[in-house]
BAFI-3210 file (N, C-alpha, C; in Angstrom, 3 decimals, decimal comma, padded with zeros to 6 digits):
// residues 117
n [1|2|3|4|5|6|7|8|9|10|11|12|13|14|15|16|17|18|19|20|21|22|23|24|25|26|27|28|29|30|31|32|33|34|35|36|37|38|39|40|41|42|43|44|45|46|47|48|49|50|51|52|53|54|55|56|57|58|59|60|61|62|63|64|65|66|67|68|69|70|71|72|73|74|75|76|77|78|79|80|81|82|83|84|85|86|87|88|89|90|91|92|93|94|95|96|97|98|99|100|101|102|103|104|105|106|107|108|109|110|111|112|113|114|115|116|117]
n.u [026,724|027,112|026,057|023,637|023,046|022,139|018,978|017,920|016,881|019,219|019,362|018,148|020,176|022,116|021,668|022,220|024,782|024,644|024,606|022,568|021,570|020,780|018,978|015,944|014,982|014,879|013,340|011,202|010,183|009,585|007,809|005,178|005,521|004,468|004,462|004,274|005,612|008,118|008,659|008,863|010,830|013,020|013,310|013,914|016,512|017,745|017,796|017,030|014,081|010,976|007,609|005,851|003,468|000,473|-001,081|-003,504|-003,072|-000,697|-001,550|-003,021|-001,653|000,448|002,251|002,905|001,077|001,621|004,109|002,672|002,562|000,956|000,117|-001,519|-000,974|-000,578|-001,272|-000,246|-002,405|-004,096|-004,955|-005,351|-003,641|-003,259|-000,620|002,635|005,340|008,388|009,534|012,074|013,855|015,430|017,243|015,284|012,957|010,341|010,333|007,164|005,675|003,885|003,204|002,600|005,035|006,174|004,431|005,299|006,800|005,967|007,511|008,946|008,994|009,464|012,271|013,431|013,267|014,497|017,306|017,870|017,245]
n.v [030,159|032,935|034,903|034,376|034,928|037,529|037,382|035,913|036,137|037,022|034,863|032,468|032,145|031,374|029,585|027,220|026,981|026,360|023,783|020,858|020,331|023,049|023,817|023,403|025,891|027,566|026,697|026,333|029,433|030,044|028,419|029,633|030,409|030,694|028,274|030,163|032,690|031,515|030,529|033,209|034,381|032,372|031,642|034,103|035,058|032,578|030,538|027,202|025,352|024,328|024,133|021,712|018,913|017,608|014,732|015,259|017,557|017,411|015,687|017,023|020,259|021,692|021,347|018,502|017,791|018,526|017,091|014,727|012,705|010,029|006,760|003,930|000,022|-002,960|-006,215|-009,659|-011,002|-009,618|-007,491|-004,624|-001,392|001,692|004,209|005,765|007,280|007,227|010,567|011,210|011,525|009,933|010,693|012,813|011,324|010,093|006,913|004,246|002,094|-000,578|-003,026|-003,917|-004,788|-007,934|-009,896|-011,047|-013,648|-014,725|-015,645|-017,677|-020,662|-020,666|-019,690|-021,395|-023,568|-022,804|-022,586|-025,037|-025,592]
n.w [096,194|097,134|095,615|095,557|098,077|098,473|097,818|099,601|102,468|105,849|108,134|106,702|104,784|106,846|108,125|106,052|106,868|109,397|112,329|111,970|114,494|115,365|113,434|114,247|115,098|113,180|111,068|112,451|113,138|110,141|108,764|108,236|105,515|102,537|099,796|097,572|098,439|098,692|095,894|095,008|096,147|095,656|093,038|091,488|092,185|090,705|091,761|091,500|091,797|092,444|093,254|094,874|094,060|093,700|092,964|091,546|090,602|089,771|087,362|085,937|084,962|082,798|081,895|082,188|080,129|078,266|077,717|077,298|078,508|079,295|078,618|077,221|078,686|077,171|078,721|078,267|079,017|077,638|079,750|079,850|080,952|082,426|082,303|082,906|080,659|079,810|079,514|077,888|074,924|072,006|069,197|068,693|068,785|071,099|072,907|072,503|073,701|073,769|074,970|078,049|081,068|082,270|083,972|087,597|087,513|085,105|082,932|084,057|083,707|081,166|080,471|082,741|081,402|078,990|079,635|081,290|083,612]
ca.u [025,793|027,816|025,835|022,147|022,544|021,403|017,903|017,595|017,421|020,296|019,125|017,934|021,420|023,124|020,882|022,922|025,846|024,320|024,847|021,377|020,829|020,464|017,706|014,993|014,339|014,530|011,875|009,645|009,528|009,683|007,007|004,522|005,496|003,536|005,282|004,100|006,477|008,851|009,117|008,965|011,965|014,154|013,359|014,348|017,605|018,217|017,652|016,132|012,788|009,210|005,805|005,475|002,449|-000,139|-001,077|-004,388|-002,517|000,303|-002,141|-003,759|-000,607|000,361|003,642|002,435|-000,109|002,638|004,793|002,205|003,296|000,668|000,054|-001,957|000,191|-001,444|-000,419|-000,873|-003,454|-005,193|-005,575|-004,880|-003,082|-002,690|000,627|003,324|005,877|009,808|009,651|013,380|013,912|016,434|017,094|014,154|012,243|010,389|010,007|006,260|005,930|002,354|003,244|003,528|006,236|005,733|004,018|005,857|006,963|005,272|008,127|009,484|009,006|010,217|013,544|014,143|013,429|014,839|018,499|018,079|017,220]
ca.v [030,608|034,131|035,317|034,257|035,212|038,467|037,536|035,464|036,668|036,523|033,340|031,543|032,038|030,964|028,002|026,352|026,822|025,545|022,584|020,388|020,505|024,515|024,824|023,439|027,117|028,793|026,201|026,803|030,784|030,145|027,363|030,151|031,240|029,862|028,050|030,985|033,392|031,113|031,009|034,730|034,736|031,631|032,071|035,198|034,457|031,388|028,935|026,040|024,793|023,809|023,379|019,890|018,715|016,590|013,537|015,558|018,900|016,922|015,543|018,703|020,669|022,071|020,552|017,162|017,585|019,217|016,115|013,704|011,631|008,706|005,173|002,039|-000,924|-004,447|-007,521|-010,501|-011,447|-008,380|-006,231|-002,600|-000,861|003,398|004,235|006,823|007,091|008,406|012,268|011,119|011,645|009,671|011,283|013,277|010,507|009,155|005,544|004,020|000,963|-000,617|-004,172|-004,226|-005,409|-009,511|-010,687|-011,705|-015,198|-014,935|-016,387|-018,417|-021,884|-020,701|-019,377|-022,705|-024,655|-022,650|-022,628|-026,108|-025,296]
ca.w [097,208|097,567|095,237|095,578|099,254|098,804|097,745|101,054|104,567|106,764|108,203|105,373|104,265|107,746|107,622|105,325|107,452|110,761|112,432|111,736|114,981|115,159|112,549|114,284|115,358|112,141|110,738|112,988|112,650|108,781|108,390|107,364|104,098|101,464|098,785|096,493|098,873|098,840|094,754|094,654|096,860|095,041|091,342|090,832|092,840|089,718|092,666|090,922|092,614|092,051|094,318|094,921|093,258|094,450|091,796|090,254|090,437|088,180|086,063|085,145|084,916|081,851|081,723|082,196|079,606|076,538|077,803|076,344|079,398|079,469|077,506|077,631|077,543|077,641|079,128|077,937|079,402|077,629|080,510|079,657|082,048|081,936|083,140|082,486|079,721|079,847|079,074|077,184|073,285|071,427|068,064|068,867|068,850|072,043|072,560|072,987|074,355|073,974|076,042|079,432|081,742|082,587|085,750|088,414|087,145|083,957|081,779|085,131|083,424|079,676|081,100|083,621|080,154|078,045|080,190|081,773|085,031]
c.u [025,887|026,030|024,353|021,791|021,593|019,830|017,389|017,681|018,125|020,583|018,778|019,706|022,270|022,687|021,513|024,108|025,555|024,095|023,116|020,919|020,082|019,128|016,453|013,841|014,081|013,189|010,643|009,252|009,326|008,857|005,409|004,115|004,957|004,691|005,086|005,293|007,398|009,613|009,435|010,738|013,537|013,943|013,953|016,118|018,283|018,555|016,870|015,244|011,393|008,352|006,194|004,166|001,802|-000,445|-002,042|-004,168|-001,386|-000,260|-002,935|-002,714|-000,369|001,786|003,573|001,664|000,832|003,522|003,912|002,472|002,665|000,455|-000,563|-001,033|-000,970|-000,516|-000,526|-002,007|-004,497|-005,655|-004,479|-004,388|-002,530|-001,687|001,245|003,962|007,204|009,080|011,068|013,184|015,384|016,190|015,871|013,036|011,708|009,911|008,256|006,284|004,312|002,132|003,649|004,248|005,374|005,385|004,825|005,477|006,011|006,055|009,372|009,683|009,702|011,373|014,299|014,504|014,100|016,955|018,751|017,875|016,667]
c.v [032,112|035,030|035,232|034,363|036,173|038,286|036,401|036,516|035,973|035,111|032,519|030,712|030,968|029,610|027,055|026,200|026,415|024,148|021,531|020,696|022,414|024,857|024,240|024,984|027,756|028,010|026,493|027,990|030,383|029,198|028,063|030,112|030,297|029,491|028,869|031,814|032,776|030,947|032,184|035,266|033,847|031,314|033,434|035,214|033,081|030,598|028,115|024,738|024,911|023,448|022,406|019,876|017,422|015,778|014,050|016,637|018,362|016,899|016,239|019,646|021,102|021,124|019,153|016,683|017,646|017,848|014,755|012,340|010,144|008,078|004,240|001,263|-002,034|-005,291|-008,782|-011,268|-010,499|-007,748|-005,492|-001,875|000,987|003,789|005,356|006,145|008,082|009,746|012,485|011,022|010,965|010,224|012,229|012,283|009,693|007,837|005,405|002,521|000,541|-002,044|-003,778|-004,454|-006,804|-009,570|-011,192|-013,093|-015,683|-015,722|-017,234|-019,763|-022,022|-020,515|-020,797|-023,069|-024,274|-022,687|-024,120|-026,488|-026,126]
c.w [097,453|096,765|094,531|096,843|099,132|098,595|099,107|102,212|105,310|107,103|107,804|105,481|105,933|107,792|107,595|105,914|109,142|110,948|112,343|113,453|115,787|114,372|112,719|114,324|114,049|111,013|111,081|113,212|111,242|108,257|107,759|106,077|103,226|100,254|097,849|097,308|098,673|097,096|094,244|095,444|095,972|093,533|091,346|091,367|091,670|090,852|091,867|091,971|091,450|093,294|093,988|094,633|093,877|093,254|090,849|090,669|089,262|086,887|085,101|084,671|083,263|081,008|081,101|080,812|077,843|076,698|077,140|077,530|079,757|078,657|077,929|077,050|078,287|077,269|078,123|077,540|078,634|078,453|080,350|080,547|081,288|083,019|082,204|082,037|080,140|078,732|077,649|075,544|073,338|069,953|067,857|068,699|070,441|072,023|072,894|072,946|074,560|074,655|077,244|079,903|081,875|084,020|086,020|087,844|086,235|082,842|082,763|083,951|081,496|080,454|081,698|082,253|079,039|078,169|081,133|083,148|085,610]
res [x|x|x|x|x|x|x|x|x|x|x|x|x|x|x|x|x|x|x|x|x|x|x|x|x|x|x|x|x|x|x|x|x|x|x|x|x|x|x|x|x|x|x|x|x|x|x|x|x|x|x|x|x|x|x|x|x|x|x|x|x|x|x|x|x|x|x|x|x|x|x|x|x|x|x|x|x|x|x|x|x|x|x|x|x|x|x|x|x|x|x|x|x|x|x|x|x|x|x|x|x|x|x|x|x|x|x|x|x|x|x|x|x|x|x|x|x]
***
């Protein structure tokens, strides 16, 4: 912390050392700053942050988009479902997965029968 104080102000910094109930005040002067001020202040500092992103600010995103991140998988039943995909590489390889997960108590009656239940 010593040494990403300096790109904070004083009370930023004390902040972190006040008791929770102390920093209602410094919220509420500091509820201004735009999350753009607020990256200009803790990036360059190697604080690690990000804007929070609303669901079609994600999905536009550039990030989102080089990540390759969605998939249809279908059920059974043949309905198609568009859903997200792990971001994770094994061997540089990521998995795709073109079945669904099972309905709630979709393989209920194989399972009993298949364990005796």
């Amino acid at each position: 912390m010593p040494r990403r104080a300096s790109a904070l102000s004083r009370s930023a910094v004390d902040l972190v050392h006040r008791p929770r109930r102390d920093q209602g005040d410094y919220r509420a002067k500091n509820r201004d700053e735009s999350v753009d001020e607020w990256l200009a202040i803790l990036e360059p500092a190697d604080i690690w942050c990000a804007k929070v992103l609303t669901w079609p600010e994600m999905m536009a995103s550039e990030g989102f988009q080089v990540l390759d991140m969605l998939q249809t998988v279908t059920r059974e039943d043949d309905v198609s479902i568009l859903t997200t995909r792990s971001p994770l590489r094994v061997d540089g390889v990521r998995a795709k997965v073109e079945r669904a997960a099972p309905r709630i108590g979709e393989h209920s009656a194989k399972i009993r029968k298949e364990f005796g239940l």
